[in-house]
N, C-alpha and C positions, 0 to 999 in steps of 0.2 A: 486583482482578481476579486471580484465579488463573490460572497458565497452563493449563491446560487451555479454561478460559472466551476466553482470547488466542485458542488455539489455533482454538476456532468460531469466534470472527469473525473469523479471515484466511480461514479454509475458507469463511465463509457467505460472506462479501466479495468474494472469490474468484469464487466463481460466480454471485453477483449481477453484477461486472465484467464476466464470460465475459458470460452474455445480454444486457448492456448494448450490448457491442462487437457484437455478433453483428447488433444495428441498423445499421452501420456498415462492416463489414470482410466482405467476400467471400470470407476463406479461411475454412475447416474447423478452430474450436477445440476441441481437446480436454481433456479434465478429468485429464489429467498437467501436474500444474503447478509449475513453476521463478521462481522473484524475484528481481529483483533489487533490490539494498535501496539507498536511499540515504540514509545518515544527517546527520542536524545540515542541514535543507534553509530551517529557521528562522534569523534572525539574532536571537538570543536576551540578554538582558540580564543578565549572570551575577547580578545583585543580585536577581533573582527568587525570594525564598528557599521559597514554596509548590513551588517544582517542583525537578527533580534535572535537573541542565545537564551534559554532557559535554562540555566545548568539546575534546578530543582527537577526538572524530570528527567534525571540522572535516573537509569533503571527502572524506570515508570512502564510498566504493560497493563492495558485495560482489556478487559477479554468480552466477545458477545454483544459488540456495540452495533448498530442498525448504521445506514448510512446518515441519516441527521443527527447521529448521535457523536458519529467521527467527525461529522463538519463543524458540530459545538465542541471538539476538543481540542481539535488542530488549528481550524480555520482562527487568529490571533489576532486583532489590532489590523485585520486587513491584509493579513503576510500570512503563507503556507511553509512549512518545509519546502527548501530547497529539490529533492529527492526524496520519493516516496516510492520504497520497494511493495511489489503486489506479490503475490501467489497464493495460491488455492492451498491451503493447510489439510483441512477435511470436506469430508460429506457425509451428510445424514440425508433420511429420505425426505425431509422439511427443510433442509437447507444448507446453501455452501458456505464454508466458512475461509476469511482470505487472512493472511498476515499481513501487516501496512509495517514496515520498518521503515522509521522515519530518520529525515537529518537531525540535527539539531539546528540548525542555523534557516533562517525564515525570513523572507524577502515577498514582496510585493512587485519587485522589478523581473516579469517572465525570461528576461534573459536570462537570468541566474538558475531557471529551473534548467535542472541536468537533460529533461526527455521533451523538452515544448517543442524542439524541431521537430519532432514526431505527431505534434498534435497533441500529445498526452497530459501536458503541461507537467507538474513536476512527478506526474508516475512511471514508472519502468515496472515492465510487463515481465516476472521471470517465472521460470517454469516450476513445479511443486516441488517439494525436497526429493531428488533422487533415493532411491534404497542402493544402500552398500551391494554393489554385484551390477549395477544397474546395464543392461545392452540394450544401447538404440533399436529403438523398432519392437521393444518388446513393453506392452503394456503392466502396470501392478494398479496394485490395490490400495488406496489410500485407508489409513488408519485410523 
């Protein structure tokens, strides 16, 4: 995967997330969008020798990154995380902000990504954090 091809599906991902939440969340999302990344979210077996492991970004969260600014953290030596969770954290009326919860293990081989049958390549589309009490069908307010 080239970065540029990275780059479309954090954008597609992205806005597929955006309309996903938009089932769910009452505020007004807009398509200015901030990340926040969190790396090494797998607990990974360094002896994995197919994949490239960073165990230094043990606990690593970078907050308020643009989307070229997520592709110069993640995109690595030509290899993405494996699995790259999305969802819409907040909204402000200048912009939506998403969570990236990453693998730790990072491959170049699309097979290996968890969501490519989807199209997504290695992102999975999940829906905002529910609120304690949460009933289907009933919209809230993100914080």
């Amino acid at each position: 995967m080239t970065k540029q091809e990275f780059l479309f599906h954090l954008k597609g991902a992205s806005l597929v997330s955006l309309k996903f939440a938009e089932n769910y969340v009452k505020n007004k999302l807009t398509t200015d969008f901030k990340y926040n990344v969190i790396l090494n979210a797998s607990t990974d077996n360094p002896n994995l020798t197919q994949f490239d492991i960073y165990p230094e970004d043990d606990g690593k969260m970078k907050l308020d990154f643009t989307d070229n600014e997520v592709v110069e953290l993640i995109y690595r030596n030509g290899k993405v995380p494996v699995w790259i969770d999305i969802n819409v954290l907040k909204s402000s009326r200048k912009s939506t902000t998403f969570n990236l919860l990453c693998s730790g293990r990072y491959s170049d081989d699309k097979k290996e990504y968890y969501y490519n049958d989807n199209g997504s390549g290695p992102f999975g589309i999940k829906s905002p954090k529910l609120p304690i009490g949460y009933k289907e069908g009933q919209k809230f307010k993100l914080k």
